[in-house]
C-alpha positions in Angstrom: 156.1 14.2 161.0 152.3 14.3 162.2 151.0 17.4 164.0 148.9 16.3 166.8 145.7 17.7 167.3 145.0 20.6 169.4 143.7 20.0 172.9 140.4 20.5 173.2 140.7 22.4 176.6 142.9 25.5 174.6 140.4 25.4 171.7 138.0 25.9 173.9 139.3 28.2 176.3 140.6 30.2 173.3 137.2 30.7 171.5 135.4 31.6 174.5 137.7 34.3 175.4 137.4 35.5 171.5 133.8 35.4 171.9 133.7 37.3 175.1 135.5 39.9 173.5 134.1 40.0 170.3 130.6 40.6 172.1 131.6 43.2 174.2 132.6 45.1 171.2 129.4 44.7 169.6 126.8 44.5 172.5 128.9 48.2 173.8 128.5 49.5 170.3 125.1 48.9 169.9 123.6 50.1 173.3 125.6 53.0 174.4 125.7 56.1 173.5 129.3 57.4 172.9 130.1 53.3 171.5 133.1 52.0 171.9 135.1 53.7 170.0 136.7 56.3 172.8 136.6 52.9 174.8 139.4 51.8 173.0 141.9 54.2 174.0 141.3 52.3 177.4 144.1 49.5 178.6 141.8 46.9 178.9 140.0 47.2 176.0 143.2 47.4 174.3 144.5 44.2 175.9 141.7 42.5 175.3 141.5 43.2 171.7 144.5 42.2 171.7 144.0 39.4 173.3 141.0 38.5 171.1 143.5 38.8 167.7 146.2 37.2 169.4 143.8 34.0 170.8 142.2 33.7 167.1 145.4 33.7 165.6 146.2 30.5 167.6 143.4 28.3 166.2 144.2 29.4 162.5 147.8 28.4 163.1 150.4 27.1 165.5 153.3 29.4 164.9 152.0 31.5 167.6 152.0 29.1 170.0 155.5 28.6 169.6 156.0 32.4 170.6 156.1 32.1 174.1 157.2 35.4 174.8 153.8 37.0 173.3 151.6 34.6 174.6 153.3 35.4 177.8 152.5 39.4 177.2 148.8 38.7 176.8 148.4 36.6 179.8 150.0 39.7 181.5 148.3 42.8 180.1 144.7 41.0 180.9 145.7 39.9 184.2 147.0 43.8 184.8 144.1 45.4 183.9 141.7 43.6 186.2 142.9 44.7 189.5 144.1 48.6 188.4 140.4 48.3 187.6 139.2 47.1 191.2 141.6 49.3 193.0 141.4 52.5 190.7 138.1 52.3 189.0 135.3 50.5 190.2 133.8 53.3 191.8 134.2 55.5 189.2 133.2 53.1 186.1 129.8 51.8 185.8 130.7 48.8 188.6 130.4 45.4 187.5 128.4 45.4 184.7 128.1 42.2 182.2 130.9 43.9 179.5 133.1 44.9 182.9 133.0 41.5 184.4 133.9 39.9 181.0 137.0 42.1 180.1 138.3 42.4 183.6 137.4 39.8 185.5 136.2 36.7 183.1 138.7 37.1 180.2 141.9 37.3 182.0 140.7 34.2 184.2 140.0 32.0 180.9 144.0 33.7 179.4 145.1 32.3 183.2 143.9 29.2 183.0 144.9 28.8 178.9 148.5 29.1 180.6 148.4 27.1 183.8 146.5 24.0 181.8 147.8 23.9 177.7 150.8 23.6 176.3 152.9 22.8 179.0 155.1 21.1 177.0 155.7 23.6 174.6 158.7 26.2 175.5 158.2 28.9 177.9 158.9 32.4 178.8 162.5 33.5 179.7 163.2 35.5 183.0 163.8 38.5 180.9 160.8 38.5 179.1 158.8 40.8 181.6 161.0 43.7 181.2 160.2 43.9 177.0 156.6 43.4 178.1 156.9 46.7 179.8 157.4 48.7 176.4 153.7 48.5 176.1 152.5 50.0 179.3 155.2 52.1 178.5 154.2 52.9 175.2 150.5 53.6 176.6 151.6 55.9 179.1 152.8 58.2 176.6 150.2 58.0 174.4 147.9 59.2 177.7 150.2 62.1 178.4 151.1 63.2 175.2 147.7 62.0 172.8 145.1 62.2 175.4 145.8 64.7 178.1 146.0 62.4 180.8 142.5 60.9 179.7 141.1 58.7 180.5 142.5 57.5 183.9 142.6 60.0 186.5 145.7 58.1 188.3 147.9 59.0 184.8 146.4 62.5 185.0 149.2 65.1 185.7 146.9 68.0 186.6 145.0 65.6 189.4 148.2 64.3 190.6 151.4 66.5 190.1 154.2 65.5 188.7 155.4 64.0 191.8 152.0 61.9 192.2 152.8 61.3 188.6 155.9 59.7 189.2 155.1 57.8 192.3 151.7 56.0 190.4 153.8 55.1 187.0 156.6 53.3 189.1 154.1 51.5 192.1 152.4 50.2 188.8 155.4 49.4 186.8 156.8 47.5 189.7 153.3 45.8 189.9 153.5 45.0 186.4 156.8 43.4 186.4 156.0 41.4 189.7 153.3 40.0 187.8 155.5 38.9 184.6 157.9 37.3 186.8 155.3 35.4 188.5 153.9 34.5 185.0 156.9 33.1 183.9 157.2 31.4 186.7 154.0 29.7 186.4 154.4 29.2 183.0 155.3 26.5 180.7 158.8 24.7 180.7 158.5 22.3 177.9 161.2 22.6 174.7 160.7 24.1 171.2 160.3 21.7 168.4 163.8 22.0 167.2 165.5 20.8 170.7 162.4 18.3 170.8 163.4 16.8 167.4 167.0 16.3 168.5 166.5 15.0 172.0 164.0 12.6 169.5 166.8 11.9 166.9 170.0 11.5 170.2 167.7 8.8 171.6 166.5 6.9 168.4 170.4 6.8 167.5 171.2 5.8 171.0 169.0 2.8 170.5 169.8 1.8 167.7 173.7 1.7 168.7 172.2 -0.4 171.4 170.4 -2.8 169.2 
């Protein structure tokens, strides 16, 4: 069976948000002091790295496209980081700044429309899907308690908040978090995976030939 090409639109959406990302890195490297190596114990640079890997992945082969569930995560952790950044950070970060703009703001719009515009016939993400993408978030949290001492958001920080500012920040932005999965689902593809694809494709070639 031929492979179709890929669209356009996703091969381009996908390189420019590799680009962004990769220049980031390097342009942040090269003209700051501290680099951006302690920047990368950040969420957003994370995701976006990760975003970046996962992205680059997809135009060297298409067995990542059919893992709708990690596509899915992406989308997610860029679209979360953008307005924890507004609400939390902007005023405390150095503003909007080309790198800022890119990871938080220019990034998850390209990852956003990637999802709303390609591959909506390939299969999408189930309902449960947003709760496994919470491990991560999860899995940051402790790394920030337990690695970095509460560094380097101050709204994870136990000894600016308490424990019971503590708890009340991790759940208002775990409920954020899986609001925003749900509602990427929802808006996500709904086509079928190749194997359902090939049967529906065999059931109706045998139907008409039984016609014939």
């Amino acid at each position: 069976m031929t492979v179709p090409p890929r669209p356009a639109l996703a091969v381009l959406l996908r390189a420019v948000i590799v680009l962004c990302v990769v220049a980031v890195l390097v342009a942040v490297e090269l003209t700051s002091r501290s680099g951006v190596g302690w920047r990368l114990t950040t969420f957003t640079y994370q995701a976006n790295v990760l975003a970046a890997v996962f992205y680059a992945g997809t135009l060297l082969t298409r067995r990542l496209d059919a893992r709708p569930g990690l596509r899915g995560a992406v989308v997610l952790y860029l679209l979360g980081a953008g307005p924890v950044w507004l609400v939390f950070l902007i005023d405390r970060s150095t503003g909007f700044t080309p790198a800022n703009v890119l990871l938080h703001l220019v990034v998850p719009a390209l990852a956003l429309a990637d999802w709303l515009l390609t591959g909506r016939d390939r299969p999408g993400a189930r309902w449960w899907h947003p709760l496994l993408w919470l491990l991560y978030p999860a899995g940051y949290l402790a790394l920030v308690q337990l690695v970095l001492d509460g560094a380097p958001y101050y709204f994870l920080d136990v000894r600016v908040l308490g424990s019971t500012g503590l708890v009340l920040n991790v759940v208002g932005l775990g409920v954020g978090f899986l609001v925003l999965g749900l509602l990427v689902v929802a808006l996500g593809p709904r086509g079928q995976d190749d194997r359902k694809r090939s049967i529906s494709a065999a059931n109706g070639s045998g139907s008409s030939s039984i016609s014939r």
